[in-house]
LOBA-73654 format. One record per atom (N, C-alpha, C): residue in one letter; z, x, y. Coordinates in steps of 0.2 Angstrom, whole numbers, padded with zeros to 4 digits, always signed. Layout:
! residues N
AZXY/...
END
This chain:
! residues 329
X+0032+0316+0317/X+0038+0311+0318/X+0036+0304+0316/X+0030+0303+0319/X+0027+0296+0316/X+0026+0294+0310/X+0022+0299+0309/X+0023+0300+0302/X+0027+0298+0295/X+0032+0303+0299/X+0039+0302+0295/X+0042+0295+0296/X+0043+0291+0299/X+0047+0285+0304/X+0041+0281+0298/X+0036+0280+0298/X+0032+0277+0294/X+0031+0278+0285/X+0034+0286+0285/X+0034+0285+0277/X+0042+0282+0276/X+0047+0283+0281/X+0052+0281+0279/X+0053+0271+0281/X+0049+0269+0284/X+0050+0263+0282/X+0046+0259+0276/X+0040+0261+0272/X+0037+0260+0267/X+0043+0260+0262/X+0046+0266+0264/X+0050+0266+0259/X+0055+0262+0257/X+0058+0262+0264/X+0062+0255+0264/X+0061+0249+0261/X+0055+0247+0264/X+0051+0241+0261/X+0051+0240+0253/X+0050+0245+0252/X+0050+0244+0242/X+0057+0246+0240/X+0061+0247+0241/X+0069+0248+0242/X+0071+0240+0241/X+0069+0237+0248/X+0069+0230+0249/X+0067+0225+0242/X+0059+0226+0242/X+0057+0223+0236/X+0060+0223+0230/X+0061+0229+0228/X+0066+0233+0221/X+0070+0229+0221/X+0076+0227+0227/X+0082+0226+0229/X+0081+0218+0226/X+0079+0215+0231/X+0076+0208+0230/X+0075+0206+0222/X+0069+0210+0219/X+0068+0208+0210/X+0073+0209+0206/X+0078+0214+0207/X+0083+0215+0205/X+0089+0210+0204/X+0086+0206+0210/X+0092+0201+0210/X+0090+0193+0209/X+0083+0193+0210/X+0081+0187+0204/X+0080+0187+0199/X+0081+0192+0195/X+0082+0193+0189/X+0090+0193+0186/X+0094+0195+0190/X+0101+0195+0189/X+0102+0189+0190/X+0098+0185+0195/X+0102+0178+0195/X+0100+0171+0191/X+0095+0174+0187/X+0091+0172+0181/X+0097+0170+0176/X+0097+0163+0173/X+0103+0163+0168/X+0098+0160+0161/X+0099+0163+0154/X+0098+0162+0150/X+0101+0159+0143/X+0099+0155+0140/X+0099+0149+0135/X+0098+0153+0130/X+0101+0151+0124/X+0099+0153+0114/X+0097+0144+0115/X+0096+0140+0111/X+0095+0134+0109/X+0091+0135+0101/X+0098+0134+0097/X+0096+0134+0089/X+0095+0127+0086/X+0089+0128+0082/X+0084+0121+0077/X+0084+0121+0072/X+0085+0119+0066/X+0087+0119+0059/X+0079+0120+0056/X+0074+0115+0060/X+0067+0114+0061/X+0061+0118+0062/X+0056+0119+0058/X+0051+0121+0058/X+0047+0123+0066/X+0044+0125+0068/X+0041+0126+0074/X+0036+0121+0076/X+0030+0118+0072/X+0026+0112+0071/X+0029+0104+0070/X+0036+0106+0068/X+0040+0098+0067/X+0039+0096+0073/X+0038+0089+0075/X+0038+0087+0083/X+0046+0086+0084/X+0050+0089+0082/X+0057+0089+0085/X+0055+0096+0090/X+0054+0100+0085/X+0054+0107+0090/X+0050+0106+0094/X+0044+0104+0095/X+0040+0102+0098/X+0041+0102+0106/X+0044+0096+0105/X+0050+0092+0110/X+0054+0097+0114/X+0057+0101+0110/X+0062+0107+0112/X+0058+0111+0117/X+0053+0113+0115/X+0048+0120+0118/X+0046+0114+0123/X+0045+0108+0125/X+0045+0106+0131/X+0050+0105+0136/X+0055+0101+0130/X+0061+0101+0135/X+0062+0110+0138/X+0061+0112+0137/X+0063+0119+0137/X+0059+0123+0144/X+0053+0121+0143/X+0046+0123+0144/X+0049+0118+0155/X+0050+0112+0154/X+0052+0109+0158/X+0058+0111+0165/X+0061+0113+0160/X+0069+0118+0162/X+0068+0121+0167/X+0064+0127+0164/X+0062+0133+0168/X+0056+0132+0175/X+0052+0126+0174/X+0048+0125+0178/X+0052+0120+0183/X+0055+0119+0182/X+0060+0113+0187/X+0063+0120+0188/X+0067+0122+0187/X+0072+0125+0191/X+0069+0133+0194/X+0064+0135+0192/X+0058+0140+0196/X+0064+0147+0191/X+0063+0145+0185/X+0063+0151+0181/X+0070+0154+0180/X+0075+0150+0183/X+0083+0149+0187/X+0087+0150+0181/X+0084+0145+0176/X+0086+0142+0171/X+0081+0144+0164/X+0082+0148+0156/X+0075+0149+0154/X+0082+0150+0148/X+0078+0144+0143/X+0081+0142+0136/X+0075+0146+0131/X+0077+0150+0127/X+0073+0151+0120/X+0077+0148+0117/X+0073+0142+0113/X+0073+0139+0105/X+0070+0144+0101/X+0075+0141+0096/X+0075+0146+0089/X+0074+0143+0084/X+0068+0141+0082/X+0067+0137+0077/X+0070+0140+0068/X+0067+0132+0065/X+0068+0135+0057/X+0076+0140+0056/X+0082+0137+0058/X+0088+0140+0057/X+0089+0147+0055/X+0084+0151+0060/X+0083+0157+0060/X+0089+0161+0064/X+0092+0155+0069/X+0098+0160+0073/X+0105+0157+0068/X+0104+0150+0068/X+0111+0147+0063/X+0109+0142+0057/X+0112+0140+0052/X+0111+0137+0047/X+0112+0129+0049/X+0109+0125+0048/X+0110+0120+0053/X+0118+0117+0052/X+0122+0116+0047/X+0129+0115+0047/X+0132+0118+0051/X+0130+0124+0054/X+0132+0130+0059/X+0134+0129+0067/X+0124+0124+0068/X+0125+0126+0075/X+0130+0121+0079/X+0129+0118+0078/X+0137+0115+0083/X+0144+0117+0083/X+0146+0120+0079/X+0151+0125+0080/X+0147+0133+0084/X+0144+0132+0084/X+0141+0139+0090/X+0140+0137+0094/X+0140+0131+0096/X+0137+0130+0102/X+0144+0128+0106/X+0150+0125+0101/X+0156+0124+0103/X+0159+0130+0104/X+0158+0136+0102/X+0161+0142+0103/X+0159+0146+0107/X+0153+0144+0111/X+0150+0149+0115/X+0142+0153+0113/X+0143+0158+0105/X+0139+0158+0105/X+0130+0158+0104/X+0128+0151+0106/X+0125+0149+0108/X+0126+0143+0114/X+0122+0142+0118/X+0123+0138+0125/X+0120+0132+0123/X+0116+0130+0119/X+0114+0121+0117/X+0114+0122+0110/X+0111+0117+0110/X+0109+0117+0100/X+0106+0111+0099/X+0101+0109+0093/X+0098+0101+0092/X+0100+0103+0084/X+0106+0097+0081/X+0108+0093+0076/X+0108+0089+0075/X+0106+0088+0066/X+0106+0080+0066/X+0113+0078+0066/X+0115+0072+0068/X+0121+0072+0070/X+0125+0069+0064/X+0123+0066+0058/X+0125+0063+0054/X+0128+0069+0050/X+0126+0075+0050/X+0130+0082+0046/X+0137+0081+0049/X+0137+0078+0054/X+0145+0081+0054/X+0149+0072+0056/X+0146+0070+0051/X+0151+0062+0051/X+0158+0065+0048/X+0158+0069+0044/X+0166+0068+0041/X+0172+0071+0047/X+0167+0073+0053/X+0172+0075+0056/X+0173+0069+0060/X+0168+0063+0063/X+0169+0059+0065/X+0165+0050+0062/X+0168+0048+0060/X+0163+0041+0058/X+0158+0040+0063/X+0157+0041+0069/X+0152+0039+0074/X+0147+0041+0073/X+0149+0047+0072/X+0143+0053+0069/X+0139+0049+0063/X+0140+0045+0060/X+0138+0045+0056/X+0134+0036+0057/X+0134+0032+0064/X+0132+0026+0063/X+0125+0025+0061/X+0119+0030+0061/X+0114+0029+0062/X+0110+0030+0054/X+0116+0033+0050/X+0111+0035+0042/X+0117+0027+0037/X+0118+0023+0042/X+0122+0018+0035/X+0115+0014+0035/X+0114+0014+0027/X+0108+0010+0026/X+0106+0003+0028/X+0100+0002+0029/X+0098-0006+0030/X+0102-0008+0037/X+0105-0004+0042/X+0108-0007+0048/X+0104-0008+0054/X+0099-0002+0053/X+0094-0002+0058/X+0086-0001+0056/X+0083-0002+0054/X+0076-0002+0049/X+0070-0001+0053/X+0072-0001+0059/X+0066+0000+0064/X+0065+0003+0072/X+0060+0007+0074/X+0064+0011+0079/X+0068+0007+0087/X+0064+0000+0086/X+0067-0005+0090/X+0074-0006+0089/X+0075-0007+0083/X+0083-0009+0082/X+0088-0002+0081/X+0084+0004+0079/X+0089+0009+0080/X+0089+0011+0085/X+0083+0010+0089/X+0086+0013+0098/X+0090+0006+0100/X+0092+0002+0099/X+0097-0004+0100/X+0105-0001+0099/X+0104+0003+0091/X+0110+0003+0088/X+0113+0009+0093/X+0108+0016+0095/X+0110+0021+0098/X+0110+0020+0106/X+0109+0014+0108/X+0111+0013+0116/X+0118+0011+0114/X+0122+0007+0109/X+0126+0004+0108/X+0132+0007+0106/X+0130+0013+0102/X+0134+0019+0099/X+0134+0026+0104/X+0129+0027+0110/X+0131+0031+0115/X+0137+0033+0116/X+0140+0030+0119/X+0147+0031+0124/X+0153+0032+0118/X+0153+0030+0114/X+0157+0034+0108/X+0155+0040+0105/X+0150+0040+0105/X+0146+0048+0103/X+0147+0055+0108/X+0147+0051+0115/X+0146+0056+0122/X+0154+0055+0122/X+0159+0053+0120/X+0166+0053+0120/X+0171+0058+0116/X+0166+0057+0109/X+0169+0060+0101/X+0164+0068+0103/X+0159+0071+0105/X+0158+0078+0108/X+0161+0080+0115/X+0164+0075+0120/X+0165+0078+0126/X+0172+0080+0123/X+0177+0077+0119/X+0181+0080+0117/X+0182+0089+0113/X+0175+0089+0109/X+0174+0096+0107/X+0172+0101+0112/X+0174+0099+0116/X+0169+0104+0122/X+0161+0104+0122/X+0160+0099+0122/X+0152+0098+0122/X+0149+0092+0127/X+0141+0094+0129/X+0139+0087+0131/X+0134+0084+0129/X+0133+0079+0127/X+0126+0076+0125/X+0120+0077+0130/X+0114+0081+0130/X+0108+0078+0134/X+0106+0075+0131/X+0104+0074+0125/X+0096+0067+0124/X+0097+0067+0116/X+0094+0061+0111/X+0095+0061+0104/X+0087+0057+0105/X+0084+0060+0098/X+0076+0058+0098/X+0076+0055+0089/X+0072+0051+0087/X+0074+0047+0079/X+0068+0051+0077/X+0072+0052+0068/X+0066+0054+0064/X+0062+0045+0061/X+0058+0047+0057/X+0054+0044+0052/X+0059+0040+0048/X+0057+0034+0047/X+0062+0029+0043/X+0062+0032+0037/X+0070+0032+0032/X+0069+0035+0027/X+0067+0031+0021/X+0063+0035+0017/X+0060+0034+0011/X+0064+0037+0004/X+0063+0036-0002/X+0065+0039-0008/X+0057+0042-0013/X+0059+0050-0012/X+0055+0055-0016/X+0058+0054-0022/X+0051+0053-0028/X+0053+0056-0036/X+0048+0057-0038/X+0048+0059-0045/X+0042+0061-0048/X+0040+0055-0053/X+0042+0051-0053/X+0042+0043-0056/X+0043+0039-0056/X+0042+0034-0057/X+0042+0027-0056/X+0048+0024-0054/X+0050+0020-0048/X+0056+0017-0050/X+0055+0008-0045/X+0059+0006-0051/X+0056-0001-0053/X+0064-0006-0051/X+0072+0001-0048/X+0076-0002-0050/X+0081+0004-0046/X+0088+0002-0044/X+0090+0008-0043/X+0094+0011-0049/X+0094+0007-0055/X+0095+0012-0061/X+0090+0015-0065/X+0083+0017-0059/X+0080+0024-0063/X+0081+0026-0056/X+0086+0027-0053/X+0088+0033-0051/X+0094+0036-0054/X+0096+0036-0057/X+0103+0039-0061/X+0099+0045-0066/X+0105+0048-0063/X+0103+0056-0067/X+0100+0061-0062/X+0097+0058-0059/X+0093+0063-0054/X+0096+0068-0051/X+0093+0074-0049/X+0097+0079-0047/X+0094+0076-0038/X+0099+0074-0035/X+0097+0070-0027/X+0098+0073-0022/X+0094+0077-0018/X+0098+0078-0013/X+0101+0076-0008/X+0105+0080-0005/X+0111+0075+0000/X+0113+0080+0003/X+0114+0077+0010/X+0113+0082+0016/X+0119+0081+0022/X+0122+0075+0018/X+0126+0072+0023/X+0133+0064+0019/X+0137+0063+0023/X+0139+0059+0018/X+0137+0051+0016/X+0133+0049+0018/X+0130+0046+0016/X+0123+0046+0012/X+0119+0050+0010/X+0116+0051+0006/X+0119+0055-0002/X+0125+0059+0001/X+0131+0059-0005/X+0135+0052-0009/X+0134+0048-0005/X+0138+0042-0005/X+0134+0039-0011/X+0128+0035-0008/X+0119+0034-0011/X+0119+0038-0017/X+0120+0044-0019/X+0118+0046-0025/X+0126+0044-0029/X+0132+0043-0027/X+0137+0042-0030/X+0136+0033-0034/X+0132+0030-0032/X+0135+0023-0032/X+0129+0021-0037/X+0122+0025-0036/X+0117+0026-0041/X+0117+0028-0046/X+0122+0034-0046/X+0122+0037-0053/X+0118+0042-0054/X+0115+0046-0047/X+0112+0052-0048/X+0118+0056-0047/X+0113+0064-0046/X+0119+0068-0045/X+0119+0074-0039/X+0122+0072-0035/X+0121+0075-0027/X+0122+0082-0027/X+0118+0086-0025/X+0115+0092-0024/X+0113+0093-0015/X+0119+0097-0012/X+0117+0096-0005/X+0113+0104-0004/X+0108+0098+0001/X+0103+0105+0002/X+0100+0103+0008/X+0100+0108+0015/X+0095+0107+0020/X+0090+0106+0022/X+0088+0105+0027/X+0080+0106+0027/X+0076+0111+0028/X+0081+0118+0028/X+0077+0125+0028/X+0075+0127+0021/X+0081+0125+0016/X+0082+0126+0009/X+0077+0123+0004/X+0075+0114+0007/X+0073+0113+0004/X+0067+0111-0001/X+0060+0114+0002/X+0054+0118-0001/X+0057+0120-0006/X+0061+0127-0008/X+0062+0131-0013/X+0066+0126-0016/X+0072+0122-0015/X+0077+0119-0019/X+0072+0114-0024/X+0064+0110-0022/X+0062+0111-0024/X+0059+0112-0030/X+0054+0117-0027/X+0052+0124-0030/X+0054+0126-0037/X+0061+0123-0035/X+0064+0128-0042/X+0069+0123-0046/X+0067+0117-0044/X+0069+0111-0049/X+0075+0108-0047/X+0079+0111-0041/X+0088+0112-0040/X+0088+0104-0037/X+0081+0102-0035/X+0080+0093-0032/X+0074+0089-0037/X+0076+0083-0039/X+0071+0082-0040/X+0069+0074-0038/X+0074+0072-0032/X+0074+0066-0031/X+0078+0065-0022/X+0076+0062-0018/X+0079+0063-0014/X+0076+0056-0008/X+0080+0055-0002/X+0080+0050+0001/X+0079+0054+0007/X+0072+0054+0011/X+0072+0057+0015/X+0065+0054+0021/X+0065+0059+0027/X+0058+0056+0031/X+0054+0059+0026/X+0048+0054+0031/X+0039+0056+0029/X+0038+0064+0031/X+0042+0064+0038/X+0043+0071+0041/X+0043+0076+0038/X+0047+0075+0036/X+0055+0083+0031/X+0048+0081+0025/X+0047+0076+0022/X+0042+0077+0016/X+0036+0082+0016/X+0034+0080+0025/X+0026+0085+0025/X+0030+0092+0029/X+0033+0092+0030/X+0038+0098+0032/X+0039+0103+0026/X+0041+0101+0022/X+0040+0103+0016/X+0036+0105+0009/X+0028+0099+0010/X+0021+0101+0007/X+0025+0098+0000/X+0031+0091+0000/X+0035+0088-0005/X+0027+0089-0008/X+0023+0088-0008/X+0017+0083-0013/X+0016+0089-0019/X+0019+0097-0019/X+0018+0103-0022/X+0023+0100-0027/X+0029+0096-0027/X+0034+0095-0030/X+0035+0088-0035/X+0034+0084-0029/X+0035+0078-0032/X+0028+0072-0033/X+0029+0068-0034/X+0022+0062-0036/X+0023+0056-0032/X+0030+0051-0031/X+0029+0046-0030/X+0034+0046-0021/X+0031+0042-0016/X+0036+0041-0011/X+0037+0032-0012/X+0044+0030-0010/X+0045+0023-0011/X+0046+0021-0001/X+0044+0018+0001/X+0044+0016+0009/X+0050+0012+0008/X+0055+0013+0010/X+0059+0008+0009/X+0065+0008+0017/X+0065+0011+0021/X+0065+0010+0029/X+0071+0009+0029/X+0075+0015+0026/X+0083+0012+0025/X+0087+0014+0031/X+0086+0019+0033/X+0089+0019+0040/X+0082+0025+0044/X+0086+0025+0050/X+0081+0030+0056/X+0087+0035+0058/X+0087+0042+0056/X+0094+0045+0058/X+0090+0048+0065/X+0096+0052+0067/X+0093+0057+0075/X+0095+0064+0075/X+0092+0067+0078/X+0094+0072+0077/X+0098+0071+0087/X+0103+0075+0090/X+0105+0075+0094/X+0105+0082+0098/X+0104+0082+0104/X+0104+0089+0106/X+0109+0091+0113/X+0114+0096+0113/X+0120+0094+0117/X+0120+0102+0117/X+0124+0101+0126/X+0125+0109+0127/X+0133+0109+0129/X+0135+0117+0128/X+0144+0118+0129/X+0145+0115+0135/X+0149+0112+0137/X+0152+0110+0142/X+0154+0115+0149/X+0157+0121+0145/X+0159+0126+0150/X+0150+0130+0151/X+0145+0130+0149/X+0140+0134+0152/X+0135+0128+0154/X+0136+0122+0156/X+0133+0117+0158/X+0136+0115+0168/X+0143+0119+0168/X+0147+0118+0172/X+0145+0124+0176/X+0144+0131+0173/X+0143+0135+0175/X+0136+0137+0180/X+0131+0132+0177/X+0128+0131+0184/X+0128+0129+0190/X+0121+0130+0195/X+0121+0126+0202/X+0120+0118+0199/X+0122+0114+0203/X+0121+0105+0204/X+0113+0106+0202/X+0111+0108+0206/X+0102+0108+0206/X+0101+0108+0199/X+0103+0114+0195/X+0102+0117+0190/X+0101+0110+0185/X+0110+0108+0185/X+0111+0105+0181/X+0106+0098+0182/X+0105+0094+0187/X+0101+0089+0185/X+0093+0090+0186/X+0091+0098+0185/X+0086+0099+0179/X+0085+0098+0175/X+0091+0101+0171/X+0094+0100+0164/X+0093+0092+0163/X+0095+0089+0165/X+0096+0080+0163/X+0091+0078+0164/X+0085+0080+0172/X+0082+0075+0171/X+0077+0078+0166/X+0078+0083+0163/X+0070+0086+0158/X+0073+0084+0150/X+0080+0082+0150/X+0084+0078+0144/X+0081+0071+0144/X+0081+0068+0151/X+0081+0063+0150/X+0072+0059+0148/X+0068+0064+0151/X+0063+0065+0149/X+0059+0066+0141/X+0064+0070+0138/X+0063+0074+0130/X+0065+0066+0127/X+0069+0063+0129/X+0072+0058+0125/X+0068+0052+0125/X+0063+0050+0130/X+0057+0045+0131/X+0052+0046+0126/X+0052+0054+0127/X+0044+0057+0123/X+0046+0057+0116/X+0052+0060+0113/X+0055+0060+0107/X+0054+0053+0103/X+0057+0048+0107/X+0055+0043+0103/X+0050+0040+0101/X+0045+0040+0107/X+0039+0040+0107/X+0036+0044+0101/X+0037+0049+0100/X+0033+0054+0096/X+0035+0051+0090/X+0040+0050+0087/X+0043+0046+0082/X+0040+0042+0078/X+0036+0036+0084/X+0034+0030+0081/X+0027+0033+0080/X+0025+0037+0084/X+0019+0039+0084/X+0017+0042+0074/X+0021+0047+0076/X+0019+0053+0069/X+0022+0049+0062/X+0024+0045+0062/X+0027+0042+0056/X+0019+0040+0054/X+0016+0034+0057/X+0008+0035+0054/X+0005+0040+0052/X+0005+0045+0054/X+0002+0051+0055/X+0003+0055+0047/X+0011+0056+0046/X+0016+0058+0041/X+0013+0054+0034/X+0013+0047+0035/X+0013+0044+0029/X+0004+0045+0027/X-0001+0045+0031/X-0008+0047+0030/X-0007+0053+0028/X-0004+0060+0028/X-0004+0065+0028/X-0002+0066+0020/X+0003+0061+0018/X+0005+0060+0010/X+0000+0060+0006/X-0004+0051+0008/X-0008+0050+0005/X-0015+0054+0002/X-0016+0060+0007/X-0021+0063+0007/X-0019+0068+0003/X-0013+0068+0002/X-0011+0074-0002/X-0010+0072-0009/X-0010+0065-0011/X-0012+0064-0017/X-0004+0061-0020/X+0001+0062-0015/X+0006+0056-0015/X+0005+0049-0016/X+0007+0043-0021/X+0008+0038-0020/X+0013+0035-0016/X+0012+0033-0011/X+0016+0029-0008/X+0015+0022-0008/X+0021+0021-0011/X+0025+0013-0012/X+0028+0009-0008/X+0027+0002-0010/X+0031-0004-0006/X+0037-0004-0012/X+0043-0004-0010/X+0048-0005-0017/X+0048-0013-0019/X+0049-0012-0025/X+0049-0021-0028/X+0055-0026-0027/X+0055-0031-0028/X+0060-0035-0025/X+0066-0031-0030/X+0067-0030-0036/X+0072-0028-0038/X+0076-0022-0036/X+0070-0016-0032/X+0075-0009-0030/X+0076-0012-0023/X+0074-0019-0019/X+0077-0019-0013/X+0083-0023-0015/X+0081-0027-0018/X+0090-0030-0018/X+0095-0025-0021/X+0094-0022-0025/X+0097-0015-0026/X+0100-0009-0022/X+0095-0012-0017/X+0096-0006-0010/X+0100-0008-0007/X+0100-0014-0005/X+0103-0019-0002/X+0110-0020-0004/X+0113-0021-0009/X+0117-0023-0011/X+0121-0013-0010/X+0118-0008-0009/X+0121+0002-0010/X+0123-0001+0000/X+0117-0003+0001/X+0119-0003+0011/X+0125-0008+0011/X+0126-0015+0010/X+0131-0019+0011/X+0137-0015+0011/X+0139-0009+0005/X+0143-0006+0002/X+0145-0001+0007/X+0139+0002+0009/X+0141+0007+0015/X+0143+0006+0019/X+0139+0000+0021/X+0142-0002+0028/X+0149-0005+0031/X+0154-0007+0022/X+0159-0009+0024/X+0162-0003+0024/X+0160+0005+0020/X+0162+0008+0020/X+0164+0012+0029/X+0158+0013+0029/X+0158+0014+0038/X+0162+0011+0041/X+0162+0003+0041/X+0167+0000+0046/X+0174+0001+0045/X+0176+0002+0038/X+0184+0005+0039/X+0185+0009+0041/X+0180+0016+0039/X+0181+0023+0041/X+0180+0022+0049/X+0177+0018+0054/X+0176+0020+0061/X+0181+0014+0063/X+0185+0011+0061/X+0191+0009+0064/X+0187+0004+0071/X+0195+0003+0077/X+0190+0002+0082/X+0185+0004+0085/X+0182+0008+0084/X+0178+0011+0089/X+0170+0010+0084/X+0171+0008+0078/X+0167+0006+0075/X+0165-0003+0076/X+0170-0006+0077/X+0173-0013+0078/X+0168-0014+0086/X+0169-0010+0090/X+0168-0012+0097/X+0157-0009+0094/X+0154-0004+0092/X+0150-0002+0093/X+0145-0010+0089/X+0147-0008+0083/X+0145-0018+0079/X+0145-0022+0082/X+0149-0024+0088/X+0149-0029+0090/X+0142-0028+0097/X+0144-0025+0102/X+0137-0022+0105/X+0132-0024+0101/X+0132-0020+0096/X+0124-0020+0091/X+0123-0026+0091/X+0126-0032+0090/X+0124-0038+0087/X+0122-0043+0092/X+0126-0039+0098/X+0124-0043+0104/X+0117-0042+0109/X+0113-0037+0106/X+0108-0034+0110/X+0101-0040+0105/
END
């Protein structure tokens, strides 16, 4: 009889334990978070921390897989998934979807912010119209981190912005469709998963982009010359559905924030960091990397003054109040 009493409470016991792991596993909530971005890019990077941070703050409660290299969505894609549910966050660059809103787009108008000082200026400034223009899509902003200041890939000398006319350019967004519209090249939109092969196979042969995306892509396979010309610092922005942000505990949530608010420190950080690193990485590759000469900046100069008026019609008021901020910092 003791016996018995003793095999049947062991058994109970493990009944319990079963009972118990079954159900912190059921109370376990999980994350997709899609990246357009390579695995080594310190975007993703940042993600697998932020990520990595989530689940360690909230004791596993909370547990995001990123998907790097637009292996779950196409980068055009993922904010609309993320706005539909099928996946729970997402990191885009955020100027892909200027044409749905000009806000979206403050951070790639040329020569407006040239340095990552002035662009985290511009993006404290343009915040709350950004985190207003997604809270309406059902979304919420956690954290934006800045690429590499943009430069101009070619296989040739340019002395002017009319040796860029003709170019097959790539354009990713409306503002560098714009950039090739006003030069005379001829815009060819391509990602930065596509890019390598677009490449590859002649479809690009000129293009305005990071040091980043350049050694991202092993550009120096392709092309010869980089011009430094520091025309803008875009961001990529990382934001989750509003309805599975709510759906967790409080605790939960300001995990989520404080490990956002965290991504966002180091992101920047990282930025200014690997930009040297990036343009060493060219040079070693046998890329010329150039100071543009006073005739392609006035040049440039005069493509930005153009954009910027464009911008500021297209963003109306909300354009008018973010400028004014800007100028006042």
């Amino acid at each position: 009889m003791r016996k018995m009493l003793s095999t049947l409470v062991r058994s109970g016991l493990a009944g319990a334990a079963l009972l118990a792991a079954s159900g912190a596993a059921f109370a376990q909530t999980a994350w997709v978070l899609p990246s357009a971005y390579p695995p080594a890019n310190y975007h993703v990077e940042n993600l697998m921390q932020f990520a990595k941070d989530v689940e360690t703050a909230t004791g596993g409660k909370l547990k995001i897989t990123v998907h790097p290299s637009a292996s779950l969505f196409k980068a055009p894609d993922i904010k609309r998934a993320v706005q539909t549910g099928q996946a729970q966050a997402g990191e885009v660059l955020i100027s892909l979807h200027e044409n749905e809103n000009p806000v979206f787009g403050i951070d790639v108008v040329p020569f407006l912010a040239t340095s990552f000082d002035a662009s985290k200026k511009l993006y404290a400034a343009s915040r709350p119209a950004i985190e207003k223009a997604l809270d309406a899509q059902g979304l919420k902003l956690l954290y934006a981190t800045p690429w590499p200041p943009q430069g101009i890939f070619t296989k040739k000398d340019v002395n002017s912005t009319a040796d860029l006319k003709g170019l097959k350019w790539r354009a990713y967004n409306v503002g560098t469709s714009r950039i090739a519209d006003l030069v005379g090249a001829q815009p060819v939109t391509v990602q930065a998963a596509e890019l390598p092969q677009a490449l590859a196979t002649g479809v690009v042969d000129g293009l305005m982009t990071s040091s980043a995306t350049g050694v991202d892509s092993k550009i120096w396979e392709s092309l010869t010359h980089y011009y430094d010309t520091q025309a803008w610092i875009p961001k990529n922005v990382i934001f989750v559905n509003k309805a599975a942000f709510a759906g967790l505990d409080p605790a939960v949530q300001k995990a989520v924030t404080d490990a956002a608010a965290a991504a966002e420190t180091r992101g920047w950080a990282l930025g200014a960091e690997k930009t040297a690193a990036y343009m060493e990485t060219l040079k070693k590759n046998g890329m010329k990397v150039l100071e543009p000469n006073a005739d392609l900046k006035k040049g440039l100069a005069d493509v930005g003054a153009k954009l910027t008026e464009d911008w500021s019609k297209k963003a109306g008021a909300d354009g008018a109040v973010i400028l004014d901020a800007y100028k006042k910092m």
